[in-house]
FINU-926676 format. One record per residue: residue in three letters; x negated, y negated, z of N, C-alpha, C in turn. Coordinates in steps of 0.05 Angstrom, whole numbers, padded with zeros to 5 digits, always signed. Layout:
// FINU-926676
ALAXYZXYZXYZ
...
***
This chain:
// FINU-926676
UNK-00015-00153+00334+00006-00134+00342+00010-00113+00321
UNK+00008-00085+00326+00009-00067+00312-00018-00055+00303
UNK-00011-00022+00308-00036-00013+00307-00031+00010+00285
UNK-00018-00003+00260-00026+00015+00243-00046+00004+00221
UNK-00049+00016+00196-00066+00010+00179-00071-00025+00186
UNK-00065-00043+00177-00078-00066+00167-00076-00079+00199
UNK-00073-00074+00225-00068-00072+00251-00104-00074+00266
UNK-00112-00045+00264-00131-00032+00267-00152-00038+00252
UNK-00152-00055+00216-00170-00054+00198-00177-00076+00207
UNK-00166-00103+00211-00173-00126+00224-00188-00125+00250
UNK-00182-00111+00271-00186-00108+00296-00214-00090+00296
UNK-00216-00075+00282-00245-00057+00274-00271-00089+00258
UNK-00264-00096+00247-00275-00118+00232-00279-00142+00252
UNK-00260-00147+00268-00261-00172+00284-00286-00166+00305
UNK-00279-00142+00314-00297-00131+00334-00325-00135+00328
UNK-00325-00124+00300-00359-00120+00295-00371-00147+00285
UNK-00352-00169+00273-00361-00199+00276-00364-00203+00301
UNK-00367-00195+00326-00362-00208+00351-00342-00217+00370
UNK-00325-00212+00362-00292-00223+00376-00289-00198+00390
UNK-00266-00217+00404-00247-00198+00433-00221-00193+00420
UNK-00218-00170+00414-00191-00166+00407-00173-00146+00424
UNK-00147-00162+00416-00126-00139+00427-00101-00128+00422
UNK-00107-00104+00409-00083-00090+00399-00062-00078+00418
UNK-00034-00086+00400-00010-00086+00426+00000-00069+00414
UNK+00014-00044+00420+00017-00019+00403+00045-00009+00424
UNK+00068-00012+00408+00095-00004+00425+00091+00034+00425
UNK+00076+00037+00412+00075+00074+00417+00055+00080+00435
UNK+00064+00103+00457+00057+00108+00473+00027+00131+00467
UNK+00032+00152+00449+00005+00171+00437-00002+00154+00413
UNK-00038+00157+00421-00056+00145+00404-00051+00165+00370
UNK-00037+00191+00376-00034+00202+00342-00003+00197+00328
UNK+00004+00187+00344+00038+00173+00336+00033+00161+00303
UNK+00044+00177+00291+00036+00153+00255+00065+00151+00238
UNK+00067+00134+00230+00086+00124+00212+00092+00152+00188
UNK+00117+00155+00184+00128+00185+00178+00139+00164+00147
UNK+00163+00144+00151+00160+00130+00126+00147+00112+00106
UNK+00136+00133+00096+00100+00118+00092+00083+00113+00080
UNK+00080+00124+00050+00052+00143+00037+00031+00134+00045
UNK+00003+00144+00033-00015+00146+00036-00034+00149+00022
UNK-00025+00145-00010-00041+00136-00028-00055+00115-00034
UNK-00080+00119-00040-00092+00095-00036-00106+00086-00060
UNK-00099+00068-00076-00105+00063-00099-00133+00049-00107
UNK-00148+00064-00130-00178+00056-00134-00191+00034-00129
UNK-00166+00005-00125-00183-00018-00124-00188-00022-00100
UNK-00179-00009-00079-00186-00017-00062-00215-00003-00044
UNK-00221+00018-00069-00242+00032-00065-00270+00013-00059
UNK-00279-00012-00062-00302-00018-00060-00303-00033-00019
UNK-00278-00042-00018-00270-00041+00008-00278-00020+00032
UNK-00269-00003+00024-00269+00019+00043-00296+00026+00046
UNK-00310+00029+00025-00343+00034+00024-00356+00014+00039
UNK-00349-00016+00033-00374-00026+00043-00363-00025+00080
UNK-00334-00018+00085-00324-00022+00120-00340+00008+00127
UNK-00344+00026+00116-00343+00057+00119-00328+00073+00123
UNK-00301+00060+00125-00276+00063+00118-00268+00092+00108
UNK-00284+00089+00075-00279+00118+00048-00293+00138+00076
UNK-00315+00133+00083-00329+00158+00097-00316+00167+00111
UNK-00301+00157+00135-00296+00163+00162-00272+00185+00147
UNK-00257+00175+00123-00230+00187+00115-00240+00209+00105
UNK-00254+00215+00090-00276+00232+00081-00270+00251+00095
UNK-00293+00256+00123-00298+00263+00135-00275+00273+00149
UNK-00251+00267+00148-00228+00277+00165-00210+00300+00135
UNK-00231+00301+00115-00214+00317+00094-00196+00304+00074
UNK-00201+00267+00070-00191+00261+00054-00194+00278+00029
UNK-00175+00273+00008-00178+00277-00018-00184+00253-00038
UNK-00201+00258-00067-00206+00240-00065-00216+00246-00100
UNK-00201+00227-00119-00203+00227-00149-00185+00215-00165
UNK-00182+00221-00189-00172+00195-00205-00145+00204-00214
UNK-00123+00189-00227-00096+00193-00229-00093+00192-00257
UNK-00078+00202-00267-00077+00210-00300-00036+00196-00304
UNK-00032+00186-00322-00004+00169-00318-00002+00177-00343
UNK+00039+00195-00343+00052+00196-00371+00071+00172-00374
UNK+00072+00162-00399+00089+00143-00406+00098+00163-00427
UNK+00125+00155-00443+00130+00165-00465+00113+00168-00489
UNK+00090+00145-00489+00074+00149-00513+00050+00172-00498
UNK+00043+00185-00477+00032+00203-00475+00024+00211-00437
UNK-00002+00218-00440-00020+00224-00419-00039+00201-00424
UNK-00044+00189-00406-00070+00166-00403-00085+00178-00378
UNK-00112+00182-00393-00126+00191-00372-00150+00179-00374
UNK-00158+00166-00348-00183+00145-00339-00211+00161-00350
UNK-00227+00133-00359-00254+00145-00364-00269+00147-00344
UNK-00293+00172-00342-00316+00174-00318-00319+00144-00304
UNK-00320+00149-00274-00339+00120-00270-00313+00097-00261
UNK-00292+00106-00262-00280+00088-00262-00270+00086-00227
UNK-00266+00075-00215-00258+00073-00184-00237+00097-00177
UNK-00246+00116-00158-00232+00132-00152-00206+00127-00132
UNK-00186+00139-00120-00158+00140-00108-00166+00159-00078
UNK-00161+00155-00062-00162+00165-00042-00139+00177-00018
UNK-00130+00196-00018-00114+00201+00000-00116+00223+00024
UNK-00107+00202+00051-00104+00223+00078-00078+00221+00089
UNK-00071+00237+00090-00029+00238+00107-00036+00228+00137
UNK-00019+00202+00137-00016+00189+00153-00010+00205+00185
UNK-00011+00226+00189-00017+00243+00218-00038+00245+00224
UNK-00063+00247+00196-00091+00243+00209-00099+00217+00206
UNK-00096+00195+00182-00100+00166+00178-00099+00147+00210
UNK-00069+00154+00218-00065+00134+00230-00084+00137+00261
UNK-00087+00167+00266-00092+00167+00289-00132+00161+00282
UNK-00147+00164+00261-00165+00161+00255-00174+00131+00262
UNK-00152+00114+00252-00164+00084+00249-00158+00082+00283
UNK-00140+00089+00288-00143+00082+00316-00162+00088+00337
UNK-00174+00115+00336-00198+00109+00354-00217+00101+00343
UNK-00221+00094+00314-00245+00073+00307-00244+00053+00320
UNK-00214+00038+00325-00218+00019+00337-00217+00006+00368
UNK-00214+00030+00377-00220+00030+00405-00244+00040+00408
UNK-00257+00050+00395-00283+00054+00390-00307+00027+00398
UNK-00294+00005+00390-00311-00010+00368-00313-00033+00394
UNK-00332-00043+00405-00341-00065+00418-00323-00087+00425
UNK-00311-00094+00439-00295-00115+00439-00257-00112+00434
UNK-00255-00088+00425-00230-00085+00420-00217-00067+00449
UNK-00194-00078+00449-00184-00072+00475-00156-00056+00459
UNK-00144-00030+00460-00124-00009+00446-00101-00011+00465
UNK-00083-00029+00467-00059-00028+00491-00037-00018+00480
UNK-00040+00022+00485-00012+00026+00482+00008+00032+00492
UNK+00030+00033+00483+00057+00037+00507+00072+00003+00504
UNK+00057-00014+00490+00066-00049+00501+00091-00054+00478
UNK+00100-00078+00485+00119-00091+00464+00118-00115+00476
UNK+00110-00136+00449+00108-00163+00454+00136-00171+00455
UNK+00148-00188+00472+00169-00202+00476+00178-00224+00475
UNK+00161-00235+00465+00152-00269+00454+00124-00280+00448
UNK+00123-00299+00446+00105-00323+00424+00105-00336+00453
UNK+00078-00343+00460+00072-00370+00480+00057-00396+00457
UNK+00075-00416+00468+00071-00434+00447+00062-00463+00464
UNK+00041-00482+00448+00045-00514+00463+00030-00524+00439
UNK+00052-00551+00442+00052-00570+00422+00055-00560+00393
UNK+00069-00550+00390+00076-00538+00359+00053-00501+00351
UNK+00036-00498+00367+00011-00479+00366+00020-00451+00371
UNK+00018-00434+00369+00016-00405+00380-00010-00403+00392
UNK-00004-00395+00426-00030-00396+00444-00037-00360+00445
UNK-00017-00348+00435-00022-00324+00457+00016-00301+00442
UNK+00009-00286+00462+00041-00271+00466+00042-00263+00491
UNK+00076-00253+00495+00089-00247+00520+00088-00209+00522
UNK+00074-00201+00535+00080-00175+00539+00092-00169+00561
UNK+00116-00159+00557+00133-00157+00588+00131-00183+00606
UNK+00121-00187+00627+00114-00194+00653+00089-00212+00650
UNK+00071-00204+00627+00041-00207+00621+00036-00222+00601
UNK+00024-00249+00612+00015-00264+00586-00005-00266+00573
UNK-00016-00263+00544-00041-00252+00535-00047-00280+00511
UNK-00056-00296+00529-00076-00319+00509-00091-00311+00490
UNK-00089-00323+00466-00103-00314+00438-00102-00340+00425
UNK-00124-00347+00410-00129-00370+00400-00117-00355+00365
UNK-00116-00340+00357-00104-00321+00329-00083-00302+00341
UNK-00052-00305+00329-00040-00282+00340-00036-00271+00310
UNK-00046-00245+00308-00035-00235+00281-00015-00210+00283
UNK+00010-00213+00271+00024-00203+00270+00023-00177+00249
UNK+00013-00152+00257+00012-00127+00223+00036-00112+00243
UNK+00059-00114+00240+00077-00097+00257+00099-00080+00236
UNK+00094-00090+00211+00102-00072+00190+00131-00092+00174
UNK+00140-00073+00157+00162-00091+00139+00177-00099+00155
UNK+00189-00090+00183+00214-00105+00192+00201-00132+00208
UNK+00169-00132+00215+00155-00143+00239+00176-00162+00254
UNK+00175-00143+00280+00193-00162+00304+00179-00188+00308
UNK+00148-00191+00305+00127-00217+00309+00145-00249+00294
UNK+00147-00232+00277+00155-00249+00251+00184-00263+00262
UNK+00196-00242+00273+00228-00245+00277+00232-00265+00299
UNK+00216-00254+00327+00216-00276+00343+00204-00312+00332
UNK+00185-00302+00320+00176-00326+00310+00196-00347+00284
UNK+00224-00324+00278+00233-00342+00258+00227-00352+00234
UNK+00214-00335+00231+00198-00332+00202+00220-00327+00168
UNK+00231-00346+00158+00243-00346+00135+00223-00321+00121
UNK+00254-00299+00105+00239-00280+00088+00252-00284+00059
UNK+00243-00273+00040+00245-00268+00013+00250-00239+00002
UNK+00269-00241-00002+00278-00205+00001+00293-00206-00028
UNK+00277-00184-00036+00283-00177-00071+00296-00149-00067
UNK+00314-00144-00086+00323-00116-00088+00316-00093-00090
UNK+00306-00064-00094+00292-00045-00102+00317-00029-00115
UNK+00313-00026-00142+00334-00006-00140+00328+00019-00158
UNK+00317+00031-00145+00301+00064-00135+00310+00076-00107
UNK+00307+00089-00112+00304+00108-00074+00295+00136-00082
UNK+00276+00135-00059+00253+00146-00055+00245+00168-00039
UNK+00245+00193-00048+00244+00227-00028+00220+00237-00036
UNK+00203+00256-00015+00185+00269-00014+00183+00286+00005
UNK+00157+00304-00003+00154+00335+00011+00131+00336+00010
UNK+00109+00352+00019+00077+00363+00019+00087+00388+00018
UNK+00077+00398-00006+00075+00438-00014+00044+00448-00013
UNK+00051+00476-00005+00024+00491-00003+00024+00493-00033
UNK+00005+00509-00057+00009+00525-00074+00017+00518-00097
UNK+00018+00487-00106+00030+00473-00136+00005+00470-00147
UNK+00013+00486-00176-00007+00485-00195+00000+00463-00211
UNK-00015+00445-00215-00014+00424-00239-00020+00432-00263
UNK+00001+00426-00280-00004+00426-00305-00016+00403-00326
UNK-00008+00375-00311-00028+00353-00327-00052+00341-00321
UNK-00057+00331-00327-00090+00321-00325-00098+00312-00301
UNK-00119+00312-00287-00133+00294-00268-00121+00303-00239
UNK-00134+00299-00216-00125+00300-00187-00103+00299-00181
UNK-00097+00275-00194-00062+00268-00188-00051+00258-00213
UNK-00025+00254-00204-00011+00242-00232+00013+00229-00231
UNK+00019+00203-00243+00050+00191-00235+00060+00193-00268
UNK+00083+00198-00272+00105+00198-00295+00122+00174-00291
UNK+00122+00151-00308+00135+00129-00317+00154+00140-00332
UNK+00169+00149-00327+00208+00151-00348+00222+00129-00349
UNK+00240+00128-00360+00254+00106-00361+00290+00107-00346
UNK+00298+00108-00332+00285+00082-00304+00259+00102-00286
UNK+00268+00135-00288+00260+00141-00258+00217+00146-00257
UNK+00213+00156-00240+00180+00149-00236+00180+00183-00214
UNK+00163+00192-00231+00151+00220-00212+00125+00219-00193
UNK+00115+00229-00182+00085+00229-00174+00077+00251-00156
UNK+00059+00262-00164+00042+00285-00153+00008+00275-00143
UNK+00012+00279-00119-00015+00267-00097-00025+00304-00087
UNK-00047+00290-00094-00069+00320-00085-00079+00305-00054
UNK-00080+00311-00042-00089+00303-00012-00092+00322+00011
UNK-00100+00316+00037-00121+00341+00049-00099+00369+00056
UNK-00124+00378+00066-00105+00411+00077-00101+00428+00049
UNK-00110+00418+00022-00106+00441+00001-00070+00429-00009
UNK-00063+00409+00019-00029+00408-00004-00029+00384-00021
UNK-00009+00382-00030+00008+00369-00052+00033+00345-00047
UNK+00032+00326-00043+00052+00304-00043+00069+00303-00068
UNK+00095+00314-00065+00112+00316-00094+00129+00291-00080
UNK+00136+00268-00102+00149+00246-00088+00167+00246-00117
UNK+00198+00230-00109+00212+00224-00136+00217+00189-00130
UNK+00224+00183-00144+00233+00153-00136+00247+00146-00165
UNK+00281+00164-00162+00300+00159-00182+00312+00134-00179
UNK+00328+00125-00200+00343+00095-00197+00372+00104-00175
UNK+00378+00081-00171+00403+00089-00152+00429+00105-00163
UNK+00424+00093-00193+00451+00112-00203+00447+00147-00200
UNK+00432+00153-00197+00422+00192-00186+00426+00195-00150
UNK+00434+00170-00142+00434+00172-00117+00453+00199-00106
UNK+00474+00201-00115+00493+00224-00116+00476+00252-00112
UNK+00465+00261-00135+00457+00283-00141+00432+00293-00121
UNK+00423+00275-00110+00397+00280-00089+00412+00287-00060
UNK+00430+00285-00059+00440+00283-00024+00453+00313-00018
UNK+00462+00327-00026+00465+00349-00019+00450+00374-00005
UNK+00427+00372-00030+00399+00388-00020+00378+00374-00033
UNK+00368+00361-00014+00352+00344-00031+00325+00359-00034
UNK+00314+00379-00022+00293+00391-00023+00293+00410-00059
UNK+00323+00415-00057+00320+00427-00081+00329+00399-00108
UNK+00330+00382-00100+00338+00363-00117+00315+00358-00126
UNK+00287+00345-00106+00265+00343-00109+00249+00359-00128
UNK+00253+00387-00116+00242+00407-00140+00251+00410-00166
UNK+00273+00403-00173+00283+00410-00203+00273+00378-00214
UNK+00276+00362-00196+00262+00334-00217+00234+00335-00222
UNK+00219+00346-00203+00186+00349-00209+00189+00376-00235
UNK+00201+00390-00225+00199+00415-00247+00208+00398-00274
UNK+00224+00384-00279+00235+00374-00304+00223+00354-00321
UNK+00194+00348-00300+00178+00327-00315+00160+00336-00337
UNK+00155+00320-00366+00136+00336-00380+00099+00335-00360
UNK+00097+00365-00376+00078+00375-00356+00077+00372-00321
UNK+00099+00374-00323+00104+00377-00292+00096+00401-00277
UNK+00089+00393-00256+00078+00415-00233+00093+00443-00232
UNK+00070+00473-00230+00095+00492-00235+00087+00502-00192
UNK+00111+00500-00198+00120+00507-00162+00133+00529-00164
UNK+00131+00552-00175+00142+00583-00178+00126+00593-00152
UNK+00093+00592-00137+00086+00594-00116+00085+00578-00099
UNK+00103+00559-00104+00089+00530-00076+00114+00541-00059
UNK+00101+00528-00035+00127+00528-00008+00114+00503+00013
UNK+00137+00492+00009+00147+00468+00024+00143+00472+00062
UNK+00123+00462+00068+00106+00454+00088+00120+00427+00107
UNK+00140+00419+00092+00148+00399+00115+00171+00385+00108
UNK+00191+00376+00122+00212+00364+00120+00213+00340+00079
UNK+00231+00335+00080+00241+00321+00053+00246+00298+00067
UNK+00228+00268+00076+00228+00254+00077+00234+00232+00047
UNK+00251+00210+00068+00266+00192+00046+00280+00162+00053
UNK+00286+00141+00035+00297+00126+00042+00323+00113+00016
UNK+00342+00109+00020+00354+00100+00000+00358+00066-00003
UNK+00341+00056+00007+00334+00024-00002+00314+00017+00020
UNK+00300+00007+00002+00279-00003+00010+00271-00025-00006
UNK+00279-00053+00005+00276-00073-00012+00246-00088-00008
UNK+00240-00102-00026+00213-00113-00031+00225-00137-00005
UNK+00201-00156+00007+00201-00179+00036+00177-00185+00025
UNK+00178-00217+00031+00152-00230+00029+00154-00242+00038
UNK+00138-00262+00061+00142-00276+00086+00119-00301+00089
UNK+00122-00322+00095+00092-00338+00100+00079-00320+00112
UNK+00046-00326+00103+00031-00308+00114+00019-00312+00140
UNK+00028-00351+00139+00014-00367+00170+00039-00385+00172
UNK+00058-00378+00185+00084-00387+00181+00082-00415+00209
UNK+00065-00404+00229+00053-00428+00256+00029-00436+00259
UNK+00016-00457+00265-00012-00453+00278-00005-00439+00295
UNK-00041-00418+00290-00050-00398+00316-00019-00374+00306
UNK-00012-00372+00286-00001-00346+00278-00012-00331+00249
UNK-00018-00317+00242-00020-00304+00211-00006-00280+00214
UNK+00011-00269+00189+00015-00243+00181+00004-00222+00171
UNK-00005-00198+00165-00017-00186+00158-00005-00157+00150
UNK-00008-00147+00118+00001-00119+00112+00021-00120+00108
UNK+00041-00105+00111+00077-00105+00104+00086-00133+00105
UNK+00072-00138+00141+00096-00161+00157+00091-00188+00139
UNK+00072-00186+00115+00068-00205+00102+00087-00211+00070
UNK+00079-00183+00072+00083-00168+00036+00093-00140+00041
UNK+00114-00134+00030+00125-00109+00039+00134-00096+00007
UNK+00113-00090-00013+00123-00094-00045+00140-00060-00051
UNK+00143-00062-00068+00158-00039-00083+00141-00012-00077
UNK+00149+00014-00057+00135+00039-00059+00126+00048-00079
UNK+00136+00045-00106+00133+00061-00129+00098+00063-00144
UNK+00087+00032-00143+00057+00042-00145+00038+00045-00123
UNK+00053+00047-00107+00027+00059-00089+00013+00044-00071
UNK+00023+00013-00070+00005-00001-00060+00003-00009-00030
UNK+00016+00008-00019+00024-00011+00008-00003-00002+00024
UNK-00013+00017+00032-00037+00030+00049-00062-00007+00035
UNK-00062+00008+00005-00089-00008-00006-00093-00037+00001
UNK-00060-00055-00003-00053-00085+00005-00065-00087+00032
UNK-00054-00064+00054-00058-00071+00076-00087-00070+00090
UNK-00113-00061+00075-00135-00044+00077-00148-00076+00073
UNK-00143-00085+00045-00148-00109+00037-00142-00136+00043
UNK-00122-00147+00059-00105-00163+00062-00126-00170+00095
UNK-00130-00142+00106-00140-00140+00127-00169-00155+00127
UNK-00183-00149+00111-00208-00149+00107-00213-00182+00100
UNK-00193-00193+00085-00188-00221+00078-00185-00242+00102
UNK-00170-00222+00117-00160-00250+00141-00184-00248+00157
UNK-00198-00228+00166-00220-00225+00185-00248-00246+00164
UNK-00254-00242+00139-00268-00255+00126-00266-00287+00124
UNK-00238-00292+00122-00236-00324+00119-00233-00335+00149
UNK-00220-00315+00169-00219-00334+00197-00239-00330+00218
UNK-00259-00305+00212-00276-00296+00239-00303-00325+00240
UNK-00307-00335+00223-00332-00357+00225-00320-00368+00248
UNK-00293-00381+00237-00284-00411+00258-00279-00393+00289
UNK-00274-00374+00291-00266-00367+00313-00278-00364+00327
UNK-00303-00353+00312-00331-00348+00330-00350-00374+00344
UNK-00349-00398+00325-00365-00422+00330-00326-00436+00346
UNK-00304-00434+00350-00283-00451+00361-00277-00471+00341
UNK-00279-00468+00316-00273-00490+00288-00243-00484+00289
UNK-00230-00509+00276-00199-00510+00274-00202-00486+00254
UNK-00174-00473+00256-00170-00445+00241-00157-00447+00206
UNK-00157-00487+00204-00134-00492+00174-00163-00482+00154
UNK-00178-00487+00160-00202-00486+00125-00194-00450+00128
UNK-00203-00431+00145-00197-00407+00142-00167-00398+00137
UNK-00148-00404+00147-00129-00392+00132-00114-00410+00109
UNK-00126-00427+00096-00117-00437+00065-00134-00410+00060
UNK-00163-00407+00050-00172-00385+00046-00163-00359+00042
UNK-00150-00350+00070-00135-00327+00065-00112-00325+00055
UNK-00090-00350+00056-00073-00353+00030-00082-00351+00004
UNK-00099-00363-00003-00111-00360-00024-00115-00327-00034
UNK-00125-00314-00021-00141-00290-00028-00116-00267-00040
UNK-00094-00277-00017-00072-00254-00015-00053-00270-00042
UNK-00067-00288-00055-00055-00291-00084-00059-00273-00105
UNK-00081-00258-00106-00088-00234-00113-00055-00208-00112
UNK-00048-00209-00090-00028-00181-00086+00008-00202-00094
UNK+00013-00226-00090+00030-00240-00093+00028-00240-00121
UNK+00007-00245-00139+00012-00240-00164+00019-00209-00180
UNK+00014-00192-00167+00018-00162-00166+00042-00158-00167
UNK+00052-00173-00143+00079-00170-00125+00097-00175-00143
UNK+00097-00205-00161+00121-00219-00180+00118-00200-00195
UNK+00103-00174-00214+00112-00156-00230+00121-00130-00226
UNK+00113-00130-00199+00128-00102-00183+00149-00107-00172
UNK+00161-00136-00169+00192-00133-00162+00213-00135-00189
UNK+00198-00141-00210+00214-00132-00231+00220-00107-00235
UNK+00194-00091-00239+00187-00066-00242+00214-00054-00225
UNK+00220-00054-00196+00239-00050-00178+00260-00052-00187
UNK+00262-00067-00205+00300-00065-00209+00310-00040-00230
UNK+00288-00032-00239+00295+00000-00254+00306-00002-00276
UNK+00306-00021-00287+00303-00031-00316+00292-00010-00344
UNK+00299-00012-00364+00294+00005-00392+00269-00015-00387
UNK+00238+00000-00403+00223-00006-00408+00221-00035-00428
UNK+00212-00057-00428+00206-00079-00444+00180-00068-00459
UNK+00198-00083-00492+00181-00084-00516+00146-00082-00513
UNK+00144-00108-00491+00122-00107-00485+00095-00086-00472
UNK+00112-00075-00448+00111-00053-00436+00101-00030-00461
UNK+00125-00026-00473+00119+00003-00491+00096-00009-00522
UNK+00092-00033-00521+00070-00040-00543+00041-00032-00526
UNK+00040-00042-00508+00011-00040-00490+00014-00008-00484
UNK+00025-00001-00474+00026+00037-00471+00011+00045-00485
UNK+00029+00044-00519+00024+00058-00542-00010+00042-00552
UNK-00016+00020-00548-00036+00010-00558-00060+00023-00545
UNK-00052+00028-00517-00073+00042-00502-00092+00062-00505
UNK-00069+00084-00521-00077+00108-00527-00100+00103-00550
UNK-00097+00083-00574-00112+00080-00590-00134+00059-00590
UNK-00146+00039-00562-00153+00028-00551-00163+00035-00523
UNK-00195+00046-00528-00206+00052-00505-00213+00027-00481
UNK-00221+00013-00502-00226-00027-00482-00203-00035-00465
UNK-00168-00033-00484-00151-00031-00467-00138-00013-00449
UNK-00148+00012-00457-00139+00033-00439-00157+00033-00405
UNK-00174+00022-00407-00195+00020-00390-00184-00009-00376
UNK-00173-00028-00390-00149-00049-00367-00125-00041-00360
UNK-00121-00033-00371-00083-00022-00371-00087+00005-00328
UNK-00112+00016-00326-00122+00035-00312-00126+00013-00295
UNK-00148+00000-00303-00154-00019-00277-00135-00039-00259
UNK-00101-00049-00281-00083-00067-00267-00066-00048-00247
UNK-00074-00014-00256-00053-00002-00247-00066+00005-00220
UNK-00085+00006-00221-00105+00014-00190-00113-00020-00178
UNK-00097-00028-00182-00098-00057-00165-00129-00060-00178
UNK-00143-00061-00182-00175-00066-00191-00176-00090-00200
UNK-00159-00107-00211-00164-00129-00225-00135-00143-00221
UNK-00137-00175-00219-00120-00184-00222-00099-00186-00245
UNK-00071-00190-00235-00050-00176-00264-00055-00198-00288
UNK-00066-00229-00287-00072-00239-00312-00096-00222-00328
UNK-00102-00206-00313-00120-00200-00324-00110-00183-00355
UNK-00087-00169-00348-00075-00154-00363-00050-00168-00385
UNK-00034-00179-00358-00020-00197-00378-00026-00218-00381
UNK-00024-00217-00406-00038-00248-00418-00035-00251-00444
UNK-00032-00262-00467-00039-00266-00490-00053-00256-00500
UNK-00070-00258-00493-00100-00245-00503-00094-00207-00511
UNK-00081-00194-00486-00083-00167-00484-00054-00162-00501
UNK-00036-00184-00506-00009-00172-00533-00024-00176-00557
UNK-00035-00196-00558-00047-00197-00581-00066-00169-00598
UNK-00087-00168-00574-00098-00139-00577-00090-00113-00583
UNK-00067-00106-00568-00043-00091-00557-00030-00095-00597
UNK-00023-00114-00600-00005-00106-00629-00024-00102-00645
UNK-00057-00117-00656-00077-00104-00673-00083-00074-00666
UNK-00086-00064-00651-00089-00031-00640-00065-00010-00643
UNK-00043-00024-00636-00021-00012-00642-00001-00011-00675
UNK-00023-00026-00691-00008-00033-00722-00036-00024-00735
UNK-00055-00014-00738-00082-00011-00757-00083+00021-00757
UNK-00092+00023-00787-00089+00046-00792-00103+00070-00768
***
């Protein structure tokens, strides 16, 4: 159910393993796309997209597509050659893209206009769902219907709901010249977080995501609120020629949800309706690209031969341990907290540490798992680099 990103990424994948799928899509136009949203798509999830064809197809529709350069107080960190690139398409061409891929695709059946209205269930199982009038047997019902997922709701699905306390406005401008490094760029301040996305059509994604205490000062005009915070960033974007191309989209809470991911037999979650983490790095498109790719990998064998579905989704629990470990430092990150000791030792070590500047890049583009970064090993490193002459 749901035919956005991680909806469509499953259902494109299921297809081409051989399965019958069927996407239940409450919007009536196949270019209908999610407006609260981004569309950044972070480097790790770059080897994904390549091997689905995924990067191409977005490509080909005028994605944009290169690496992100991040200020902390101790500077500009900017990625070495070679390193996994960022990808971005605004979700007006994204969404409607994945969708006729996957009506495209052998076996996939695109039903839109529907709204599931229940769970058909026997003996404790999810057989299927209720569309209107219409019952639709499914030996897998996967639910990608987004952070609020109704799937989930009928089904009674206990959530985990963490605070965010940021809120979050944006615009696409013609005409912004960048002044700092690289394609794009996010500014870590302390609490608030800037970001400038280069993405298709030649525009510019100017996003703020201040702590709640600025909440005041953004509501009046927030278009011009937006602009004096990007303008006020070091090396911030000069917008003396840019002009604002589209409404000042926004939300003032948006809390982190995390939900079982297979809360019934014959149910799994997928994308938001699973994991719904903090906007601020970027991850929600990439989680759901990936998350997707996981559940089709660990459950399409059994489905195809009729094997019980528990060995495949332990599996895909498993996998989505990867973004759950992500998740526990991005809902800290969320509460908009002064920087930790730790935090500003690894920063500063970075700069003088190409080995760690080259992890510090990779935890931030999802590329590697977060022990990878935090750990003993990398404070340790982190204080010899950051104390030698």
């Amino acid at each position: 159910m749901g035919a956005g990103v991680a909806g469509c990424t499953a259902a494109i994948l299921y297809g081409r393993a051989g399965l019958r799928v069927a996407i239940i899509e409450k919007h009536h136009n196949i270019s209908t796309h999610k407006a609260l949203c981004g569309h950044f798509v972070l480097g790790g999830t770059q080897p994904m997209l390549r091997r689905t064809g995924l990067w191409e197809a977005m490509v080909d529709e005028g994605a944009a597509v290169g690496d992100v350069a991040r200020w902390t107080p101790a500077g500009w960190a900017v990625p070495e050659p070679g390193l996994p690139e960022c990808i971005s398409l605004r979700r007006e061409k994204l969404d409607p893209l994945l969708r006729t891929l996957a009506a495209g695709t052998p076996g996939v059946d695109l039903l839109l206009g529907r709204t599931v209205t229940g769970l058909l269930e026997s003996g404790g199982h999810v057989t299927g769902v209720r569309v209107g009038d219409e019952e639709i047997p499914a030996r897998l019902v996967v639910g990608a219907d987004g952070h609020r997922s109704p799937v989930a709701q009928v089904a009674g699905v206990a959530e985990d709901v963490a605070p965010n306390e940021r809120f979050g406005l944006w615009a696409y401008y013609r005409g912004v010249v960048p002044r700092g490094p690289a394609a794009s760029q996010i500014w870590s301040l302390d609490p608030d977080v800037g970001i400038l996305v280069r993405t298709d059509d030649d525009l510019h994604m100017l996003v703020a995501f201040p702590a709640k205490a600025r909440l005041a000062d953004f509501q009046s005009d927030r278009a011009g609120a937006l602009e004096r915070f990007m303008a006020s960033l070091p090396d911030g974007p000069d917008l003396s020629s840019a002009e604002r191309v589209s409404k000042v989209i926004g939300t003032n809470d948006y809390p982190c949800v995390k939900r079982d991911p297979a809360p019934k037999p014959g149910l799994v979650l997928v994308g938001d309706a699973a994991i719904t983490g903090d906007p601020t790095p970027a991850v929600g498109c990439g989680w759901a690209f990936r998350a997707a790719e996981w559940l089709v990998e660990s459950t399409a064998p059994a489905l195809l031969d009729g094997r019980d579905l528990n060995e495949g989704i332990t599996a895909y629990r498993k996998m989505l341990g990867f973004i759950v470990e992500h998740d526990r430092f991005s809902r800290q990150d969320a509460l908009a907290r002064p920087t930790n000791p730790v935090q500003k030792l690894i920063n500063k070590a970075a700069h003088r540490d190409p080995k760690l500047a080259r992890r510090v890049y990779l935890f931030a583009m999802r590329a590697i798992p977060a022990s990878d970064l935090i750990n003993l090993r990398t404070l340790l490193r982190a204080a010899w680099a950051a104390t030698r002459p």
